[in-house]
Each structure stands twice: as structure tokens, then as C-alpha cells.
N, C-alpha and C positions, 0 to 999 in steps of 0.2 A: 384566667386565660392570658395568653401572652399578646401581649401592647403590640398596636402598629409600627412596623419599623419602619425607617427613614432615611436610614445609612447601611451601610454593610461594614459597619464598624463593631469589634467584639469588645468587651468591657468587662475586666474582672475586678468583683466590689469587697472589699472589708470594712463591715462596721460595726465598733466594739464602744462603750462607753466611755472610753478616752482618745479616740483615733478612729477616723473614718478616714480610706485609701483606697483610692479607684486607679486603674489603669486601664488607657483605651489605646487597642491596638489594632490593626490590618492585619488577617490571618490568609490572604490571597497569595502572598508568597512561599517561597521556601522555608523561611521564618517568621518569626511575629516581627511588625513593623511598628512599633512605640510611637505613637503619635501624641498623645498626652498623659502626663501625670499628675493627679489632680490629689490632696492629701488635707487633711482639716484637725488640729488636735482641739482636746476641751475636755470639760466633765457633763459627762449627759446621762444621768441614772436611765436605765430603761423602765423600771418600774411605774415611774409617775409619767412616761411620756415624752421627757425632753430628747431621746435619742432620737425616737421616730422624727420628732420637730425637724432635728437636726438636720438627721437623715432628708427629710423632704428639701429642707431649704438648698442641702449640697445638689442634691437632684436636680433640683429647677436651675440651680445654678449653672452648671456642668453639662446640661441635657445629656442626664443619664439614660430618660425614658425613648433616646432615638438610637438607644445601643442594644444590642444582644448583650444581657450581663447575665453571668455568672461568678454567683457567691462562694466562697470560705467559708467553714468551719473549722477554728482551733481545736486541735489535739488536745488539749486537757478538758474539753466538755466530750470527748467520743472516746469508749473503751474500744482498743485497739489492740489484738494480739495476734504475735505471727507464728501460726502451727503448721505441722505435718497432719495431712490427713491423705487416706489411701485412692487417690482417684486422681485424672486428668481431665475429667467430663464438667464442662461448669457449673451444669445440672446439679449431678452428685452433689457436687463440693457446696452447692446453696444449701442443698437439701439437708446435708451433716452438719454445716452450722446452725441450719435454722432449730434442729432436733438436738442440738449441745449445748447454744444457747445461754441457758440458766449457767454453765458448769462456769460461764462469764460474766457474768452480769444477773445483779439480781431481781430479773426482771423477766418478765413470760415472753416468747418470741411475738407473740400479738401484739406488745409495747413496742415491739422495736422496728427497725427499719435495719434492715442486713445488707451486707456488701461485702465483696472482697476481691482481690486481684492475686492470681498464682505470680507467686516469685522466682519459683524455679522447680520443673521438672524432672522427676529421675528416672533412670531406666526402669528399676523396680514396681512401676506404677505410680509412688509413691508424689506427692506435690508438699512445697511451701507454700504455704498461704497467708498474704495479709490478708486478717478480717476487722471488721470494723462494725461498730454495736451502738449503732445511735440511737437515743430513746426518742421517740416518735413529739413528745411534748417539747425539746431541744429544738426539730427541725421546723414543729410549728410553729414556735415564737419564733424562730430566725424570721421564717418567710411573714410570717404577722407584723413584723417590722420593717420588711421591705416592702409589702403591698400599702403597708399605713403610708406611705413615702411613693404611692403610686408606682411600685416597681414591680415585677412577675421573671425572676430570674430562669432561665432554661436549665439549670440544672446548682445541683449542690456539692461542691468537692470537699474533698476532707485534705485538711492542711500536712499530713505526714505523704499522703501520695503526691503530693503539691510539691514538698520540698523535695523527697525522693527523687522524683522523675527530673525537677531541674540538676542536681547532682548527676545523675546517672548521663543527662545528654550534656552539661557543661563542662565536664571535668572529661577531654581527650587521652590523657596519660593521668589514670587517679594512682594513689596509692594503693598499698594491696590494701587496707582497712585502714577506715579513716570516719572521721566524725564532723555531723554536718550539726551545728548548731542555732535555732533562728531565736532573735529574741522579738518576741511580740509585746503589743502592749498590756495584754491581760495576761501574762506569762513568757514561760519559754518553751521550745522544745528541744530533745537529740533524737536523731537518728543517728546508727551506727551503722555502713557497708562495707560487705567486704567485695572489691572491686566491683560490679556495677550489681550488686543483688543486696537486696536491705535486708537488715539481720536484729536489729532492735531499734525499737522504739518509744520513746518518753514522753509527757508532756507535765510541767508545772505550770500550777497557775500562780498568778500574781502580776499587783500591778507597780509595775518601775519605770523612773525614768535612767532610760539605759544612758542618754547622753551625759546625764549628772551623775551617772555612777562613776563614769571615768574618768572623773576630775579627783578620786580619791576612795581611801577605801570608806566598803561602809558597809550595810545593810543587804542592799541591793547586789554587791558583787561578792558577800562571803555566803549569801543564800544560793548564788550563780555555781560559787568555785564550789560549798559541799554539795548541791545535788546532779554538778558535773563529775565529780568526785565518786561520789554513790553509784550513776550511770554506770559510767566506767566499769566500776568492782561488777557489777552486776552483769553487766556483758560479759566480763570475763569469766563470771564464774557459770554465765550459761553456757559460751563459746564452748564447741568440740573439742578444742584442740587449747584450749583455757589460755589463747594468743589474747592483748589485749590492743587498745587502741594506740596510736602514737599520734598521729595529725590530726589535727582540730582544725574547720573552717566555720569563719564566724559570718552570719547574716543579720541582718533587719531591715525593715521597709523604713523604718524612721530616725535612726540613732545611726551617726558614724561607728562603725563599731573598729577602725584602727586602733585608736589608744587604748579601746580594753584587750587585744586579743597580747599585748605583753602582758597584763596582768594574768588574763587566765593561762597563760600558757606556766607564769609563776607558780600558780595556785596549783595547777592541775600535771605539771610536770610533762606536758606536753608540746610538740610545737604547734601554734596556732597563728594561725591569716585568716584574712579576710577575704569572703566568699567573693573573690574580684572573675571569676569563671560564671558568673549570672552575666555580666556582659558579652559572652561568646552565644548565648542563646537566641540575642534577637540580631534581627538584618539592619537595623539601623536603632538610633533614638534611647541607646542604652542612657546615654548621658540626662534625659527627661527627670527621669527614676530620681536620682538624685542619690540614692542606697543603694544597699543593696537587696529587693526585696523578690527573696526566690523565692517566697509563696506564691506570690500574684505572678512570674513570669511562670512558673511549675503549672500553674491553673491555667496558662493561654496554653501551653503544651498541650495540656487537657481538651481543652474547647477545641484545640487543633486536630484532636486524634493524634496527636502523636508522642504522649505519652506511655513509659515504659512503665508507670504504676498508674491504674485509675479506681478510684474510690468513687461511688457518686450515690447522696443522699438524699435525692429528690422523693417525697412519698411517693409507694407504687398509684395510691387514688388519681392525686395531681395529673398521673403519667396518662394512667385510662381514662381521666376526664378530657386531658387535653387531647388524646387521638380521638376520643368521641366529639368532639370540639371539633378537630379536623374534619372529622367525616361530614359532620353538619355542612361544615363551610362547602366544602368538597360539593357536596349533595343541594347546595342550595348557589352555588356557584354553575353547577350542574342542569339546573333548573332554568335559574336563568341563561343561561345556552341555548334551554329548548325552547323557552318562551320566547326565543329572537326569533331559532328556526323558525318555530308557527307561525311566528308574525310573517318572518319572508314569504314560506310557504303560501299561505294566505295572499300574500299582495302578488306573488308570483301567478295565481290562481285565476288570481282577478283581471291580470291582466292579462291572462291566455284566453280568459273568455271573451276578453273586449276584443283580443286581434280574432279570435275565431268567427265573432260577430261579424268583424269587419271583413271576416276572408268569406264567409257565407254571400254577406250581401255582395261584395263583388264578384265572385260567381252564378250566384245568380243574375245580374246583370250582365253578364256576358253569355250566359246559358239563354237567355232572352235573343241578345242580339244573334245569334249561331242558330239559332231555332230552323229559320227558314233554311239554312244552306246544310243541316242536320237532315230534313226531309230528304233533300235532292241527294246527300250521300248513299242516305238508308236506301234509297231507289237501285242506286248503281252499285250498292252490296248485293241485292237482290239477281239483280243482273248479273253480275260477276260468281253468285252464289249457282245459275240456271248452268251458265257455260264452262263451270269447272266440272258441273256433275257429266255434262254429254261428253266433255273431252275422259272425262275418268270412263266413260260409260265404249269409250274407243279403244281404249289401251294405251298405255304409253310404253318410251322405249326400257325404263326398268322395271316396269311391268314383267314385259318381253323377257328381260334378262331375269329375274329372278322365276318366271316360271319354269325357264332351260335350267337354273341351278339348282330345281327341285328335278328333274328329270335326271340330273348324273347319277349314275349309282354309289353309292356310300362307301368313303376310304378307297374305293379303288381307281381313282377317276379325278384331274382335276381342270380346271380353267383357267388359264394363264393369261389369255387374250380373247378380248371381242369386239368384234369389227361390226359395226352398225349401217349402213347406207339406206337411206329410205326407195334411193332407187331401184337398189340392184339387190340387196338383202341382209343375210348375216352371216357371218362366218365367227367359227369357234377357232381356235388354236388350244393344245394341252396336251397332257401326258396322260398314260391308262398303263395299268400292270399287264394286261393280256386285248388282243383284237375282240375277244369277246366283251367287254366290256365297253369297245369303240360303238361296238355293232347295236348293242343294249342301250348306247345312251343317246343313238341317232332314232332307233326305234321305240323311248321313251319320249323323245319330243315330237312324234310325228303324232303321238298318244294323242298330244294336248290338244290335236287341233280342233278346238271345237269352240262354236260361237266367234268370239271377237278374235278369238286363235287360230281360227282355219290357216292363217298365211305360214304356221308350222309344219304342214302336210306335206310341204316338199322338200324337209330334211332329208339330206343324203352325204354320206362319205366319202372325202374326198381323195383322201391319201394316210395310210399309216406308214413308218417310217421303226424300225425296227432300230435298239439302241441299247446299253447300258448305264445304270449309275450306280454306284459303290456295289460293285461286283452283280448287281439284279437286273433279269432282262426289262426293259421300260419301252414303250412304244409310245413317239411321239404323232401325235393326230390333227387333222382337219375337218370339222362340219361345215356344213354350207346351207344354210336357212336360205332360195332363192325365193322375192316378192314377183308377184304376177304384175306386169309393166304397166307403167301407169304415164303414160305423155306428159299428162298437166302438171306431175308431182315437180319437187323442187328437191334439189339434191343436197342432202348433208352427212358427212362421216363425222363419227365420235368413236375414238379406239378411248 
């Protein structure tokens, strides 16, 4: 599983039996921000253990374990071939190497660990393809040597997508085809592009000291200049168009490589410099590096996402143990969330019943005091209950009126005014389609008079008034409800 972090600082790690090289960078900006560069050479067999040693000592040294690192793998322990196969799907294109395979590597696809990144699309359907064929026992000693060293890297790149993608975003104006060469400690490699699409790639292994090869000839730099030499022929005679290379740019993380690139450019009849375009990649802290080491800047490209090749050799297991990893955390992160809730829950609980305790007994202590003046209300509802029923039991005055607006007759007939006087009586005002309807609805309320209604019985018509409205004859009207006199009453109008 992957270490506690500490920092938000990214760290790409190389460590080979003669050379351990780490680069720690800021990927928050627009570029990678180089903040150290940390490099250790020696002789450390991996077989007996001293590397691991090594490795741990540089660790602790360094605090590699408070960075996000991601590791390297050189090109000459990964078979690497770039095909045409008929798809754009990245499904497919897994699916067709994982089923071709063997035709690569002699080895079953259950051995291996597959990868690849399209190089370039065609209309035809058709895709380039870098693929990449690591045997599964390579990826596990790698990572068996960085966990021995208490490390757990997030992922594993492969060193030709490494150098690739630094190329591809370093070089503003590249040549039309051009040749990137890195020299590492346990080897070399080429790649060969033509303007920003890669088209071959090499890897030898062996181990050199690049700095003392260029103090003269020897060994080391007539091994360099024939299998640059071979490259070359070999590209060209894959090449479409059978164009071959002219520009050479030289790299490495640990050897100056100026004074060799006059030699190979002797050797190899080409012109060759120095990869000095790995300084254009990052936002600051190029000068750290000391080299020029576009592997490790190609692989923060990587970590960045923004690389234009990615290769990544992580086992698929690793990947599923670690989201299952996740989910745990996730899930028992999750857990305890709810064990706080509950807990609040609970105390929130506890203490609604203590205020509800407290709201009880104080009501009830005021239901105590209120008791006696509760009687005397309950009395004077009673009362007030006796003298609503005898006045409802008299009629009131919308009573009155709503038993006259059940007496109009329907649609034909309406009420526009009423006049109330408890002294003198009621009067209607309204409009009716024909007098027969005047006459109907004075002789409908004279109906009612019965019981508490008798004072209706001396509806009578006062006046109709004959009229039009939008072109129909309308007849406006007067009732007149008069009350039989009463001296004592007390006078009030309500229109």
C-alpha cells in the first residue's frame, strides 16, 4: 500500500547497480518546479542485497518516504515494438496485443504485464502503436527493491516514453527527423522521430563510464558509435520513404555529454549536441539537475498527465489491491463518521429529554398555579356558550340576508345593494331581466315568513325602473322589508 504522505512534493526515482538518481519536483504549476536533485554513484550487486542497503540508506537520507515517487525502467530490460494495428478503440488495441503477444516475446501473455500508447491515428482506421512487453518477474524485483528500502511507488514508467515525451514537448522548432540518444548507467538507448511522432526505438545494455569515455577513444565510445551506426542503417531501411537520420541530440543524468557529441557526430556522420532543450521543460531549478537527465524530467511529464507518450508498468494486482485498499479506508473512514453521528445523536437525545423534563415540570407548576382562575374561566365559556345559542336562536342580520339571497330567482335576478336599519327595515336595490321576476322575488321572501322570520311578511315593491344594457331591456328595482316599530330599539344602518 502506499506510505503516508507529508508533502505534496512528486519524486522520480532511478536505481540501477551503479547509480541511484532521484529528482524532487512541484507539479502544482504549469511546469515541473525542480526543487532538488539528489544522485549517489557506487557498485551495489542487487543479488546479495547491497543495492537494497543502498537504496534504504539514500531514502532515509533524502526523505524519499514523504514524496509521491514514481519509478523508471530502462529500455533494454522491456521488449518494445512500434506496430500498425487496425483499431482506434484502446480496448481493441489491448485486446490484439495481448492475443499477438507470443509473436513478441517468448513468453505467454499471463507472464507479462502489457501496455501501450497510440502514436498516431489514421483516417483509414488504422493506429501506430508503441507497445511495451514487460515480464512480470522484471516489474517484481524492481518493486521488491523499493519496498526492501521502505518505498511503494504509484506507478511504473518505461524509460523510451520517458525520453519520447521529454523530446516531443522540449524541442519548439525540432527537426523534420532527428535522433534522441540517452546514455544511462546500465546502457544506452535511441529513439528516432520524425517531427513529434516516434518511429524507432533501441535499447543496449552495458555498463560505462560515459565521463571517462570522453577523455579518449576506447571501448566504451567505438561500442556507442557501431550500435549508433547499426540504429541508424536499421531505421532507415524500416523508414517508408528509406529518408535516414541527420541530427543527433545527446543526453544523460550523470556524465557531461559535450565533449562526446564531437566524437559521435565523427563516428556517426551526423550532427550531434547536446539535449540542452530538457532545460525548457521545467518552470524553474533546471540548473539543480546538473545534466541533462530527460528521463526523469519525461517521467514528471508523466506524473503530470501531460505527457504525449505514457507507458505505465504498474501490475494490474497492485492496482486492484490498492483501490480495494481505498475502499477499505473509504469504508472505515466512513464508519467512523457515523460513529461520531451516533455519538452526537445520542448526547443530542439526552439532552432533549433533560429540557423536555424540565419543560414538563415547569408547566406543570404553572398549570397548578392557573388551576383556580381555569375554573372561573370554564364558568364564563359556559355563559358565553348559553347567550350565543339564544342570540343565534333570534336571527341575525346575515342571517336576514342570506335567507333574501336564497329567495332571488336563479340567473335572472341580482343584488347590488342592502340597506339594513333595525328601526325602519330593509331595502334591496338590483337589477331583473323582466317585472316578472321583480314581482317573484318580493313574493319569495314574503314565503319565508315564518318563525323568527315573520318581520319578511311585509315585503313589498317599491319601484321598477325600466332600462337597457348592451342592447337588452334590464329593469332596475327596489324592495322594501318594513320592521313593525319598536320605541325602545336603538338605531343602526349597515349598507
Amino acid at each position: 500500500m502506499l506510505l503516508a504522505r507529508k508533502t505534496g512534493h512528486t519524486g522520480i526515482l532511478q536505481a540501477e547497480p551503479h547509480l541511484i538518481s532521484y529528482v524532487r519536483a512541484d507539479l502544482t504549476g504549469g511546469k515541473p518546479r525542480i526543487l532538488a536533485f539528489f544522485q549517489e554513484r557506487g557498485h551495489w550487486p542487487q543479488e546479495d542485497g547491497e543495492l537494497a542497503r543502498a537504496l534504504t540508506a539514500f531514502a532515509n537520507n533524502h526523505g524519499l518516504a514523504e514524496d509521491t515517487i514514481y519509478t523508471v525502467l530502462p529500455r533494454h530490460e522491456i521488449t518494445c515494438r512500434i506496430v500498425s494495428l487496425p483499431s482506434h478503440q484502446e480496448a481493441e488495441l489491448a485486446n490484439m496485443l495481448e492475443l499477438s503477444a507470443e509473436e513478441y516475446v517468448p513468453f505467454a501473455a499471463s507472464e507479462l504485464i502489457i501496455d501501450h500508447a497510440i502514436l498516431r491515428k489514421y483516417p483509414s482506421g488504422e493506429s501506430d502503436v508503441l507497445a511495451a512487453f514487460a515480464h512480470k518477474d522484471v516489474a517484481d524485483n524492481h518493486l521488491r527493491l523499493l519496498r526492501d528500502a521502505g518505498l511503494d511507488p504509484a506507478e511504473i514508467y518505461l524509460s523510451t516514453a520517458c525520453l519520447a515525451s521529454a523530446a516531443i514537448a522540449g524541442l519548439s522548432q525540432p527537426p523534420e527527423r532527428y535522433a534522441v540518444v540517452d546514455l544511462g548507467p546500465s546502457g544506452f538507448e535511441v529513439i528516432i522521430l520524425l517531427e513529434d511522432r516516434l518511429q524507432y526505438t533501441r535499447g543496449v545494455a552495458g555498463v560505462h563510464d560515459w565521463e571517462a569515455a570522453s577523455q579518449g577513444p576506447g571501448g566504451a565510445l567505438e561500442e556507442l558509435a557501431i550500435e549508433l551506426r547499426s540504429s541508424f542503417s536499421a531505421y532507415r531501411r524500416e523508414s517508408p520513404d528509406g529518408v535516414g537520420v541527420e541530427h543527433v541530440f545527446l543526453s544523460s543524468s550523470f556524465a557531461d555529454v559535450g565533449p562526446l557529441c564531437d566524437i559521435v557526430s565523427h563516428e556517426t556522420a551526423k550532427e550531434c549536441q547536446p539535449a540542452k532543450f530538457a532545460q525548457a521543460l521545467v518552470e524553474e531549478g533546471a540548473e539543480k539537475t546538473q545534466f541533462l537527465p530527460l528521463v526523469l524530467l519525461g517521467a514528471l511529464l508523466n506524473a503530470k498527465a501531460s505527457a504525449a507518450v505514457n507507458i505505465e508498468l504498474l501490475p494490474a494486482q497492485i492496482e486492484r489491491d490498492r483501490a480495494l485498499l481505498d475502499v477499505q479506508q473509504k469504508l472505515k473512514r466512513a464508519a467512523g463518521v457515523a460513529a461520531i453521528i451516533l455519538a452526537m445523536l445520542g448526547a443530542l437525545y439526552f439532552q432533549a429529554v433533560l429540557q423536555r423534563e424540565r419543560l414538563i415540570g415547569q408547566l406543570e407548576r404553572e398549570r397548578d398555579a392557573i388551576a383556580p382562575l381555569a375554573a372561573g374561566v370554564a364558568e364564563k365559556q359556559d355563559q358565553l356558550r348559553i347567550l350565543r345559542q339564544q342570540v343565534d336562536h333570534k336571527g341575525t342580520v346575515l342571517e336576514l340576508l342570506a335567507s333574501i339571497a336564497q329567495a332571488a330567482p336563479e340567473e335572472d335576478l341580482n343584488i347590488s345593494r342592502f340597506s339594513y336599519n333595525r328601526e325602519e327595515g330593509i331595502d334591496l336595490w338590483g337589477r331583473a331581466k323582466t317585472i316578472d321576476d321583480v314581482h317573484r322575488f318580493a313574493q319569495n321572501i314574503r314565503g319565508l315568513a315564518v318563525g323568527h322570520l315573520t318581520l319578511l311578511s311585509g315585503a313589498v315593491r317599491v319601484y321598477e325602473n325600466a332600462g337597457a344594457e348592451r342592447g337588452e331591456p334590464i329593469f332596475d328595482y327596489q324592495v322594501s322589508i318594513p320592521f313593525p316599530q319598536d320605541d325602545d330599539s336603538d338605531s343602526k344602518t349597515t349598507e
